[in-house]
N, C-alpha and C positions, 0 to 999 in steps of 0.2 A: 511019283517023285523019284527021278534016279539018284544016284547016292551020292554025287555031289551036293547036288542040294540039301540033301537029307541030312548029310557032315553039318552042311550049315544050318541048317534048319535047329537041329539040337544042340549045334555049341549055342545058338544067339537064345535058346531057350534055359540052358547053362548059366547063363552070363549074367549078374543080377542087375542090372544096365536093361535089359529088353526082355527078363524072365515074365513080366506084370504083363505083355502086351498079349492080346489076342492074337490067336492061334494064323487067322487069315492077316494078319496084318506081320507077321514075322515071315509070312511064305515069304509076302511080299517083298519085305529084305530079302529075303535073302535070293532070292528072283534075280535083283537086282548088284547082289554083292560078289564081289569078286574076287576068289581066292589066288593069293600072293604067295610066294617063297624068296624066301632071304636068306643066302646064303651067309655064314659067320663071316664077320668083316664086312659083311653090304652094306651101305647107305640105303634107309628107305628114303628119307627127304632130308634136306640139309637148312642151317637156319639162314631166313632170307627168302624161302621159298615159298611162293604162294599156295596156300591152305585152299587144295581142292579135294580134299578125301578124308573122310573117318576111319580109320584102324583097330581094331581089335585082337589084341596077341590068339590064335589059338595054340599055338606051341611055339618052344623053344623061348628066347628071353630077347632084351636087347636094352642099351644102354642110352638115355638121353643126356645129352650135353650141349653146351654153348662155347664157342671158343671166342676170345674178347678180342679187341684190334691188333694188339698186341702178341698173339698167336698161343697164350696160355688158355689150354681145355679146362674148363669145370665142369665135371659129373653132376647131373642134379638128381638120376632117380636110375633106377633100374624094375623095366617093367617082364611083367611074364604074362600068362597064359589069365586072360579073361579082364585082362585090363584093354582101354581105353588109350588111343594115342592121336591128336591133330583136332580134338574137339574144340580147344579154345582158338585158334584160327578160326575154324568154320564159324562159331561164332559170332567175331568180334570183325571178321574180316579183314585180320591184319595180315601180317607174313607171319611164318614160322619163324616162333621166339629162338628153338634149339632146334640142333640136329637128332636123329635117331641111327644108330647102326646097331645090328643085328652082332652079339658078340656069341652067339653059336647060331646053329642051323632053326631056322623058322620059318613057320606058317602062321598067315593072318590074312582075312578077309577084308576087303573094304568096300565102304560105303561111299558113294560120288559123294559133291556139295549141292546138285540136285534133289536128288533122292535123301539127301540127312535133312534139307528144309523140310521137304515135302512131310517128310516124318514128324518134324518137331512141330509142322501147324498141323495133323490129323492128329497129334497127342501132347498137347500143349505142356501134361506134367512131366516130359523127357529135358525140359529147358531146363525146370528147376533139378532134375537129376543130376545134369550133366554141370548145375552150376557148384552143386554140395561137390562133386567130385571134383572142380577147380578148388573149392573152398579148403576140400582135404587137402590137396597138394599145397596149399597157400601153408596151412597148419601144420604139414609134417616137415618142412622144408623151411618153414619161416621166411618164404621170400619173400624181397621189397623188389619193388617196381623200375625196372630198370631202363635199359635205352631202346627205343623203338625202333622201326623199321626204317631201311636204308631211302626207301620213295621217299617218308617223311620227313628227309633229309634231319636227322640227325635229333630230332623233336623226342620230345618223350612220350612214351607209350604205356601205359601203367597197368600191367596183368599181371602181375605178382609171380612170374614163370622162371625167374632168371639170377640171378645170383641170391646168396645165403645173407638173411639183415643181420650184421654184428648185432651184438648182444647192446643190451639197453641200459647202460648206467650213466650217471653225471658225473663226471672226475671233480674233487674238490672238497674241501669239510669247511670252509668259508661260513660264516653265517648266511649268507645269502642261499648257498646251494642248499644247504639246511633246511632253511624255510621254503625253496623252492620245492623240494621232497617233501614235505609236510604237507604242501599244498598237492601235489600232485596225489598223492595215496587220499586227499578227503575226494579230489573231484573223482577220481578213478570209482569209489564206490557210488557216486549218483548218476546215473545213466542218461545224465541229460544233457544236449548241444553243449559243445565247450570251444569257448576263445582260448587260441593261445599268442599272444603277442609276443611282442620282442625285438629288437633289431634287427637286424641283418646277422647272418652267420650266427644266431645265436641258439642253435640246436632244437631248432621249432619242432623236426621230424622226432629227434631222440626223445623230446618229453612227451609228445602225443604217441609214440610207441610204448611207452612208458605206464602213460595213461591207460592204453588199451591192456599190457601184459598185467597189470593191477587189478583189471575191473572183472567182472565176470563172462566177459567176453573172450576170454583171454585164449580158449580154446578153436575161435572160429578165426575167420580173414579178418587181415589189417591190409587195408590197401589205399596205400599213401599217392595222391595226385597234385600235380604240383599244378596250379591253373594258369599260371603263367606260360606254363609251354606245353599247352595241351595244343597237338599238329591239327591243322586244320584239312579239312577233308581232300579239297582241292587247292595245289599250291597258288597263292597270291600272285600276282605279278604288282611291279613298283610303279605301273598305270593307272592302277584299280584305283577308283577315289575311296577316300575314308569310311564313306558311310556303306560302300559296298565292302570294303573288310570287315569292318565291324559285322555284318550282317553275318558275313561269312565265316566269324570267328564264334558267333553267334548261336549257328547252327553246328557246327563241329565242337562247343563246349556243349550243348545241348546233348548232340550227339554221344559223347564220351558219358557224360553224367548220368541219362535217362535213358540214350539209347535211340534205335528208330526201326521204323517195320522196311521191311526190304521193299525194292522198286520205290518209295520215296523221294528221294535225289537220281538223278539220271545218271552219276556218275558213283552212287554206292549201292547195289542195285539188290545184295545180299542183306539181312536184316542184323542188326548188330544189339547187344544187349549191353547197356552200360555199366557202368562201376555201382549203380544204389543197385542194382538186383545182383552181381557178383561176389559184394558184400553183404549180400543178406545175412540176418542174422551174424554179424561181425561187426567191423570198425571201419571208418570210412574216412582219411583224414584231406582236406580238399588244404593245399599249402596255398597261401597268397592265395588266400579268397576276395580279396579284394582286386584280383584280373578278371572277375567273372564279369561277364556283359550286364547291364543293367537286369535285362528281360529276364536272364539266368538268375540273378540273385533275387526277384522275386517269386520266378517258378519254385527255387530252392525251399525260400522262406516257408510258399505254400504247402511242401513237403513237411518239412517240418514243424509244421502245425498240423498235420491231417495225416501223414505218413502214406501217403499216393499220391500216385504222378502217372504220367501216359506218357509212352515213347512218343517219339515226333511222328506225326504221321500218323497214329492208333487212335481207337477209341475204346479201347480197352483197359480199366484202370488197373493199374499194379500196385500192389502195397508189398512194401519193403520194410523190414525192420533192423535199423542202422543203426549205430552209433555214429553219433557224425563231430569230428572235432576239425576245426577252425585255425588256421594260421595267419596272420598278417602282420607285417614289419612297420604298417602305418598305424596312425590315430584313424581309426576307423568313425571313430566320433566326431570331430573334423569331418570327414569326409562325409559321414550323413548330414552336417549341417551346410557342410558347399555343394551336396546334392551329386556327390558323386558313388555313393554307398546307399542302399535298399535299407531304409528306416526300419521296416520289418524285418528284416532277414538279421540287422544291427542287434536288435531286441531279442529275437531268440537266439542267439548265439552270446552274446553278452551275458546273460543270464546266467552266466558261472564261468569262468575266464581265471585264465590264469599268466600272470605275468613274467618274463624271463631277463632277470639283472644282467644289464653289458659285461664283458669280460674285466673294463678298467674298472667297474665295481667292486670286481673280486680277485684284485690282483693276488692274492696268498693262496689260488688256487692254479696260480701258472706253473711255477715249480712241478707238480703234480702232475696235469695238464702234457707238460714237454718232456716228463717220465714215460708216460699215458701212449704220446705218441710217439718216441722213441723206439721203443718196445714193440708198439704194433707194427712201423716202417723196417724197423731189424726184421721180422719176419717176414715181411714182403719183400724185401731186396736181399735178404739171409746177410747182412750185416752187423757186426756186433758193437755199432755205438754203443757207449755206457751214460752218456749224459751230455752235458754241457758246460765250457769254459765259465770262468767268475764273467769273464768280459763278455764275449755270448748273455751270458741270463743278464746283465748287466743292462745290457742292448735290449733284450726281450723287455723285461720290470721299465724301462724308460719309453718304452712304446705303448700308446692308447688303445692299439688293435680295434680302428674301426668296423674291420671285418669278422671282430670277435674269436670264438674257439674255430671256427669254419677254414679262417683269414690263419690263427695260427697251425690249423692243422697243416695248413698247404705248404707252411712256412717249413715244418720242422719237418714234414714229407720228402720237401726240397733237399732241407739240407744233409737228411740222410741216402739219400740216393746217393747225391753227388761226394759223400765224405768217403776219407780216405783214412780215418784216424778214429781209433777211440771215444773221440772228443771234440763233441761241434763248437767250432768257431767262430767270430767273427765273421770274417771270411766267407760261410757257407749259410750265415744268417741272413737271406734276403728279406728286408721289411719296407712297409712302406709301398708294395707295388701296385700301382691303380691302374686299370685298363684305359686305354684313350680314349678322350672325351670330345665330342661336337664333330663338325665336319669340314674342317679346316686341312683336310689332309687329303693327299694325293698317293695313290700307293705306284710305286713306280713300277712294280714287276706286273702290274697291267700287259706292259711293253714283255713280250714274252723274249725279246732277243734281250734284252737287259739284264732279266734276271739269269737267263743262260752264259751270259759272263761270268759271273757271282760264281754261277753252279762248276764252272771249268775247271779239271784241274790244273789249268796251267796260271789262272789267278790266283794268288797276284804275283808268279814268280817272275812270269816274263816283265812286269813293269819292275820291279825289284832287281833283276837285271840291268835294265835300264835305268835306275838311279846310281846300282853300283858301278854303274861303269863311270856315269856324269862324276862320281864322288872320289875316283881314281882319278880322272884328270883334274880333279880340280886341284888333290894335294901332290901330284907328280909337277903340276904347275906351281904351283903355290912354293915346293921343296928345291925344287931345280931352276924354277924359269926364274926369268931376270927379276930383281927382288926391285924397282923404281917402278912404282906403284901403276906409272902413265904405260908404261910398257907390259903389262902383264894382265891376262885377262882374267886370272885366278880368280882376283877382284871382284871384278865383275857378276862373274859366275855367282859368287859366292852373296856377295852383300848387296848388288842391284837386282839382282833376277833369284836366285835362292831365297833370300830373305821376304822378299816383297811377294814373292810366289807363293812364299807358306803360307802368311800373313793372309793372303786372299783366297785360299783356299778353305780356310777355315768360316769364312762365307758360304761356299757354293758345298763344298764337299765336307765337311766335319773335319773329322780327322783321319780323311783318306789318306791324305800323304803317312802321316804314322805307319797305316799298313804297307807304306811300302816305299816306308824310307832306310836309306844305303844302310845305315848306324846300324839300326835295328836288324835288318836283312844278314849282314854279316854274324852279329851276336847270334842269330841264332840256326843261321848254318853251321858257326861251330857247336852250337848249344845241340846239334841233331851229331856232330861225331861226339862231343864228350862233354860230359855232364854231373854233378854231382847228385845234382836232383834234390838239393834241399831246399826245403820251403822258407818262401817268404818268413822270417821272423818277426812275431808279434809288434816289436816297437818299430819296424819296419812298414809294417800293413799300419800301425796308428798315427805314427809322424812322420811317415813319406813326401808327404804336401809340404812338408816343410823343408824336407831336403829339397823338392822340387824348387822351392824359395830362396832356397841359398842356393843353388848352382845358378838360377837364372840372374840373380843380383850379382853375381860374382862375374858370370859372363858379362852381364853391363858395361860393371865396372873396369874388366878388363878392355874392352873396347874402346871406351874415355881415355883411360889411363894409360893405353899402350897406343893408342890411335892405329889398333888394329885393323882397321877398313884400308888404313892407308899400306900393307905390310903383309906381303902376300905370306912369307914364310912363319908370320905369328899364327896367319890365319889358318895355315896349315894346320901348326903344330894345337892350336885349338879345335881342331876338328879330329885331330887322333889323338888327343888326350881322352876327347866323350868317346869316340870308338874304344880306346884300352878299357876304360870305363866300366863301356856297354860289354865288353865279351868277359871281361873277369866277371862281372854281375850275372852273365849268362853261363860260365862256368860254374855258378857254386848254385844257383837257386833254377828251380825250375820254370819251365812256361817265361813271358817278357814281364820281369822281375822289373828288369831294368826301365821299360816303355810307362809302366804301372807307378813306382814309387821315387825312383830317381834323375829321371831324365831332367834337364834342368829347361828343355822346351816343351815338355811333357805336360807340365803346369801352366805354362800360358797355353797350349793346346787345349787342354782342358778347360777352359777358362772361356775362351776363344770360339770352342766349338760348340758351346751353347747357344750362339746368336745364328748359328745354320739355316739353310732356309731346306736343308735335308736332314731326315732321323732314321737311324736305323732301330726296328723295334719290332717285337715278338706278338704274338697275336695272347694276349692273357688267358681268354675261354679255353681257346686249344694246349696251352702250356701247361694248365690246371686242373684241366679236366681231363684229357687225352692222352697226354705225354708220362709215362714212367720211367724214362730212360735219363734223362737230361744229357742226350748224347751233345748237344750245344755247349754243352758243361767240359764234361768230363771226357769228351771226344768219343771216336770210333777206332776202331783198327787199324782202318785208311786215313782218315783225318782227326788230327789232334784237338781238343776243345780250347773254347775262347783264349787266347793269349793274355789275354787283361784282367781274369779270373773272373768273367764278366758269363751270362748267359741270357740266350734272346729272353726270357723270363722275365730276366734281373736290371733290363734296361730302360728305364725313364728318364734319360740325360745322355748328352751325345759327350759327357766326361770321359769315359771311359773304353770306349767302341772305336776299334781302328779301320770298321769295313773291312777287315782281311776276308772275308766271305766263309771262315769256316761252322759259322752257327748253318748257314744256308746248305752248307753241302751235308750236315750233320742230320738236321733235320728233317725225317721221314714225312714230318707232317705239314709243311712246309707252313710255318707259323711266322718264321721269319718276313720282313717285307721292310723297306727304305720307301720312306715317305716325303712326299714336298710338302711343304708347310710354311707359313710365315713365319719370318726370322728372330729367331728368341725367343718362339713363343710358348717351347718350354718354362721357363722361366717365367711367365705369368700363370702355368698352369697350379690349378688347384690339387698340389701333390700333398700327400704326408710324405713323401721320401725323403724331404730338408731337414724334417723332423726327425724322421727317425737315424739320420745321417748321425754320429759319432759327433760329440761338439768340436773333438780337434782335426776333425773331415772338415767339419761346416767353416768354422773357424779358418784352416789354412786356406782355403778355397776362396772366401772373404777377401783376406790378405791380398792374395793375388792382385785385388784390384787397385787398392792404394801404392802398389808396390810398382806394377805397371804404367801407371799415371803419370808416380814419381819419374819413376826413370825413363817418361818419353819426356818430363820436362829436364830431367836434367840433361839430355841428351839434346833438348832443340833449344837449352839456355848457353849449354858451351856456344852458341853460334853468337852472340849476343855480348856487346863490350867488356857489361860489367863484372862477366868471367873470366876475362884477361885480369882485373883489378882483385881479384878473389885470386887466383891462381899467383901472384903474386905478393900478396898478403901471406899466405900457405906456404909461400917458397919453395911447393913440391907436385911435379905434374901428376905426382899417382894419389897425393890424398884430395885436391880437390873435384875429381871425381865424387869419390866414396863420400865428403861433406855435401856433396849436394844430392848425391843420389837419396841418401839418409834423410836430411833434410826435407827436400820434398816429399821423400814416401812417406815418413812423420806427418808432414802435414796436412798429405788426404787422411792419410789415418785419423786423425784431430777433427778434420770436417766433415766426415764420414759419421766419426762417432757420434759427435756433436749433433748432425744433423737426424742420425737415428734415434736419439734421445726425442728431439724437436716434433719429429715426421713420425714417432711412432709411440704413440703416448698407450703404453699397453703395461702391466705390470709383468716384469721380468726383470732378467739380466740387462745391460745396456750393451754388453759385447752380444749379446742377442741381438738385438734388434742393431746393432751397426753390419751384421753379418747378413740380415736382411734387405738392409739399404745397399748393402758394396754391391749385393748381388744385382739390385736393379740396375745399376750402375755399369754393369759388363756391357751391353750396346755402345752406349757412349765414350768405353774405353775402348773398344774394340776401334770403334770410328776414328778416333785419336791417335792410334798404332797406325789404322791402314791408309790412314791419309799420312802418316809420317813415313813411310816406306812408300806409298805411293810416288813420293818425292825424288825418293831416288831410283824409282823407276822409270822414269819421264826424264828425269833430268840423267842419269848415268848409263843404263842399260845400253843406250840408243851409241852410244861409243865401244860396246862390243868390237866391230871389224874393224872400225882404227887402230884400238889397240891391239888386236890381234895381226893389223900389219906391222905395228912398229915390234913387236912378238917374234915378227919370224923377219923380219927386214923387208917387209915389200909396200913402198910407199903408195902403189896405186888403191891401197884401201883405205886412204885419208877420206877418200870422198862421201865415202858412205856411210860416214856418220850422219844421223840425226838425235835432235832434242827437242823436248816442250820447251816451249817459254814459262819462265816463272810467273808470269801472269794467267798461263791457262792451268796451269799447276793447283795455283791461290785457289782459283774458281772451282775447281774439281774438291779444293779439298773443303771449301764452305759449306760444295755440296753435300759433302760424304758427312762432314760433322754434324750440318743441320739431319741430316737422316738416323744421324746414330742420339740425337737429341731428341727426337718424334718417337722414336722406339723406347728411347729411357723413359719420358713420360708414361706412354702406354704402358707397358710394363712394371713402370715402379709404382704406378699408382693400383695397381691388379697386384703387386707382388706384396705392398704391403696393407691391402684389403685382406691377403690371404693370411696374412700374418694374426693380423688383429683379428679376424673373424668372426667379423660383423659386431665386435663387442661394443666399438665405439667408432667415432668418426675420429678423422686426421687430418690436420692442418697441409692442404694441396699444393699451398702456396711454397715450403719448406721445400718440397723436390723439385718446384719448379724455380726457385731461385739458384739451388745448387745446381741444377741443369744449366740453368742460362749463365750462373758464374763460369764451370768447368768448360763450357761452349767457346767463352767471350775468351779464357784464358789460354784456348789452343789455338785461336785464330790470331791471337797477340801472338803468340811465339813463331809459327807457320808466316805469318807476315815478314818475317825477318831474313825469310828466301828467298821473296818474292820481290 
């Protein structure tokens, strides 16, 4: 034997790992094993890498760590001389959970992945060695189960190797939480199968960690698997029929659970041990047991009845000694009776169960809770929040938190990352947010050249260029050019093709024009030289909607009462009143203050852009789970966060979203995406967001619609005799505007409310339920606005270049005018109403199912009368064009 071998021969006889083996069977290793040197600062393997060698420090030390997406190292161990490195890959045949570098000079010998099998089937008790010394690392380190390997795209992998499990307590002194710990310390000492139910988000892991840190287990593995996304062997493709995933999912929970002998599958060809022999002698917690395949929940059952099982592919019986505790969000009992749940597997795990109160159970333990997780987010982000506003907890205590503590952690997560203050806000409390639902959506950055507009930096300046310029001629025109209405294309510009161009934009595009219109564009060019940088204030952020309400009523009224369309120099000087507006509001507050709370088109925009047949929105999984940064928020270096104090997170409604593209350039992980979709069909979605909205949010929002209505009747009733007979009566041209504008929005109001009383027969507020109706009701008024400005699209635009000959004195551009006829007008516009009446249907009868939910039925008849009235009543007024 020369004396390399001989080095190796007596460290692996050294080493209490292969001290027990016979004398001819360590030659053998070490025959085979191959001495390494790593210099300080080497990488032996890095994590991700596939597990083809066993390692054995003989000298010098080194360091195992993991570094997360987000490029922060965590240290999990520091190994030396006679330890074990790369066993649990060999294994389980994953990749490398961590990396290893050598942090001084070393030598270590290793063992292929040939020669470790060959070893572990001629000495079958090196399996269970090597699994106690997983077991130890589980116990000195307390790890939970973390994200798995990059093949398995992103799936979880559950070897307890990877990050430290916070600690295990219940925040709260609620009676509920009381009783729930009462319960928890009896099941903890009986050693026997335990259910633990509960909702969603209702901390299934933390009471079964709970359970295990109680019992006398409490020294071995806890190893937590979630069955819901246990990776399956070979990835799926979306051709595969059903019964062939299932099979497939079948054998991959198999797999994970029990394990299988190698050469088995042709495509896992190493032999893998599963989680009931890794937790030997430990705690085994299987989450959403109710995602197990049928065939699994009864091989389970038989385990647990007899305490043996056979890898897939062996004839070998193994006995395992587990604890095994049970998670499920459903009625499992239900489910064995629809025969979707193992009756047997139902029984022995039922047998002692323990139940977990929703959060809206125990609201006197929120306070606590949002202390709880304050504290904890201040030290991951090294911020010093202290708490939360009256109005904040305010907003929390008035929310049901379907998502439970889980739902609130993500919440108050959120709003400390992105605060900038002491004290969370309103403002930084996103609630309500549900991931999107069905498959009614189109993602448009499919188109890789689309989303690379988005990503530009020269979006959206070049287009904002090009509005400011259009917004310069219109009031250089408007100020200078000839003020005889027939002569001046200011007009034009402004009230046939401006106005009627917003209006239908808010169709195709949301509220793209917002990102990149002249107003705004200017406020806050000067807002990047000079700034004061003050925040939105409170009564600002809570009754903005309502200033929104009064500029755009005011503009109405001025339009009636000054017969602004006809008067190019009013229009002017109305278009640089909102700009002084717009930049002194851009001077004192920060971000578009202005676009957000006071704009007075800001609100119909809002309003408007809900019936989109495009959404701009965040992908929930990846923002929740992935994202620490909320650079979409709070910006980057290079690009400033959302203008609308809006984040792709935070968006379930196209109210707020200007598409100015900066969440997309923000976000590394490109979460963001604009979707096609049928129109409005936010607005029948089954959101908590309405709910949890602010009632003087829900409320002004509401408004809008009766307020809209009113003022396209009072504006298509000035056309009509009996307002010459009214104007007259009044003796004054500037109030009988404002009496009618008044007047009518009063009396959608009136029928609105009225008919939410009628149509929503649910116990509550009555201003509730009209805020629910007005809302269904935005299609039908949208249809009502874009057919009213269609009008004078058709009819006025098409005299552009006449009047831009008689403009500049050149009569040969009389000719090239054109116009609709008011008859093809009429027709266009029956069309556009009956569409915005087929939508209101749909919609209002989904919007107020969601209302009532499912408590009771609702008289159908109520939305479809007021449908057909508000229809019958714009094709009356529209007729008077035509």
């Amino acid at each position: 034997m020369n004396n390399s071998l001989h080095t190796k021969f007596n460290f692996l006889l050294s080493t209490p790992i292969f001290s027990s083996l016979p004398s001819e069977e360590l030659k053998k290793i070490a025959l085979v094993a191959e001495e390494q040197a790593l210099a300080a600062g080497e990488t032996l393997f890095k994590q991700g890498d596939v597990g083809n060698s066993l390692y054995i420090i003989m000298s010098g030390q080194v360091k195992v760590f993991r570094t997360s997406d987000d490029g922060i190292e965590t240290v999990l161990a520091h190994q030396g001389p006679g330890c074990s490195i790369g066993e649990m890959a060999l294994l389980t045949g994953d990749l490398r959970s961590a990396s290893v570098q050598a942090t001084e000079d070393s030598t270590m010998i290793a063992i292929g992945k040939q020669d470790f099998e060959r070893l572990l089937a001629d000495n079958p008790y090196l399996a269970q060695v090597f699994i106690k010394i997983i077991a130890e690392y589980v116990r000195k380190a307390d790890l939970r189960i973390e994200q798995g390997t990059s093949q398995e795209l992103a799936l979880r992998e559950f070897l307890s190797q990877q990050r430290q499990r916070p600690e295990a307590k219940l925040i709260g002194k609620s009676r509920n939480i009381v009783a729930l710990n009462r319960v928890i310390e009896e099941v903890a000492a009986v050693d026997n199968p335990t259910l633990i139910v509960g909702e969603v988000g209702t901390e299934h892991s933390m009471v079964a960690q709970l359970i295990h840190e109680k019992s006398h287990r409490k020294e071995q593995a806890l190893l937590i698997v979630d069955c819901a996304t246990i990776p399956t062997l070979i990835p799926s493709s979306q051709s595969q029929e059903s019964e062939e995933k299932s099979f497939l999912m079948e054998i991959s929970q198999d797999s994970a659970i029990f394990g299988h002998e190698s050469s088995v599958f042709s495509f896992a060809k190493s032999r893998r041990i599963g989680y009931l022999e890794v937790a030997h002698s430990g705690t085994l917690v299987l989450e959403n047991v109710d995602k197990l395949q049928r065939s699994l929940q009864a091989k389970l059952a038989a385990y647990l009845r007899d305490g043996n099982f056979y890898r897939w592919g062996g004839s070998d019986m193994i006995r395992a000694d587990v604890r095994m505790l049970a998670t499920s969000s459903i009625d499992l009992a239900q489910a064995v009776e629809q025969g979707r749940f193992d009756k047997d597997l139902y029984e022995q795990l039922s047998g002692q169960s323990v139940s977990i109160p929703p959060l809206r159970g125990r609201k006197k333990d929120l306070s606590a809770l949002v202390g709880h997780f304050i504290l904890k987010y201040n030290q991951e982000s090294q911020k010093e929040v202290k708490g939360v506003t009256p109005e904040a907890m305010n907003l929390i205590m008035s929310y049901d938190w379907p998502g439970n503590v889980e739902e609130l952690e993500s919440v108050i997560r959120r709003g400390v990352h992105i605060s900038e203050d002491e004290m969370l806000t309103p403002q930084e409390i996103f609630i309500g947010l549900q991931p999107l639902e069905g498959e009614k959506r189109f993602n448009l950055f499919r188109f890789e050249r689309f989303q690379q507009i988005f990503e530009s930096q020269l979006f959206p300046r070049l287009l904002q260029i090009g509005t400011v310029v259009f917004f310069g001629l219109v009031l250089l025109l408007g100020l200078l050019g000839p003020q005889n209405p027939t002569s001046n294309i200011a007009l034009i510009l402004t009230w046939a093709i401006w106005w009627p161009v917003l209006v239908l934009s808010f169709l195709f595009a949301a509220r793209f024009w917002c990102g990149i219109c002249p107003i705004a564009a200017i406020a806050e060019w000067i807002n990047h030289l000079c700034n004061l940088g003050f925040k939105a204030p409170s009564f600002l952020r809570k009754y903005g909607i309502y200033f929104n309400l009064a500029g755009f009523a005011l503009i109405i009224w001025e339009e009636q009462a000054t017969e602004m369309n006809a008067q190019p120099r009013a229009t002017s000087f109305l278009l640089l009143g909102i700009l002084t507006a717009a930049i002194v509001t851009g001077l004192l507050f920060e971000r578009r203050a202005w676009c957000r709370y006071l704009c007075p088109l800001g609100g119909m925009a809002s309003t408007f852009a809900t019936t989109s047949i495009i959404e701009f929105r965040g992908n929930l999984d990846v923002c929740n789970n992935e994202c620490s940064t909320h650079a979409c928020f709070v910006g980057t270096d290079t690009v400033k966060g959302c203008p609308m104090y809006q984040g792709a997170f935070s968006l379930q409604s196209n109210e707020y979203c200007i598409l100015c593209g900066n969440c997309i350039k923000n976000c590394e992980k490109q979460s963001p995406r604009i979707n096609l979709r049928p129109p409005a069909i936010e607005l029948a979605a089954k959101t908590e967001q309405l709910r949890a909205k602010a009632f003087s949010s829900r409320l002004g929002l509401a408004l809008f619609v009766p307020l809209l209505i009113g003022s396209l009747f009072a504006r298509e009733f000035k056309e009509m005799a009996i307002y010459e007979r009214i104007e007259q009566i009044l003796d004054t041209d500037a109030l009988t505007p404002l009496v009618t504008l008044v007047v009518f929005s009063l009396m959608m109001f009136g029928v609105l409310w009225a008919g939410g009383i009628a149509a929503i027969r649910r116990p509550g507020q009555s201003i509730d339920r009209f805020c629910w109706l007005a809302l269904a009701f935005i299609p039908l008024t949208f249809a009502g606005e874009l057919a009213h400005q269609l009008a004078r699209l058709l009819l006025w635009a098409g005299q552009l270049i006449p009047t831009l000959g008689r403009q500049i004195d050149f009569d040969h551009l009389q000719r090239f005018g054109i116009q609709a006829t008011p008859a093809m007008v009429y027709l266009l516009q029956i069309m556009i109403i009956l569409f915005g009446a087929i939508i209101t249907l749909i919609v209002g009868k989904q919007t107020i199912a969601n209302y009532i939910n499912g408590q009771r039925t609702f008289p159908l008849w109520v939305l479809r009368m007021l449908v057909l009235v508000l229809s019958i009543t714009y094709l009356i007024l529209f007729s008077q064009g035509a």
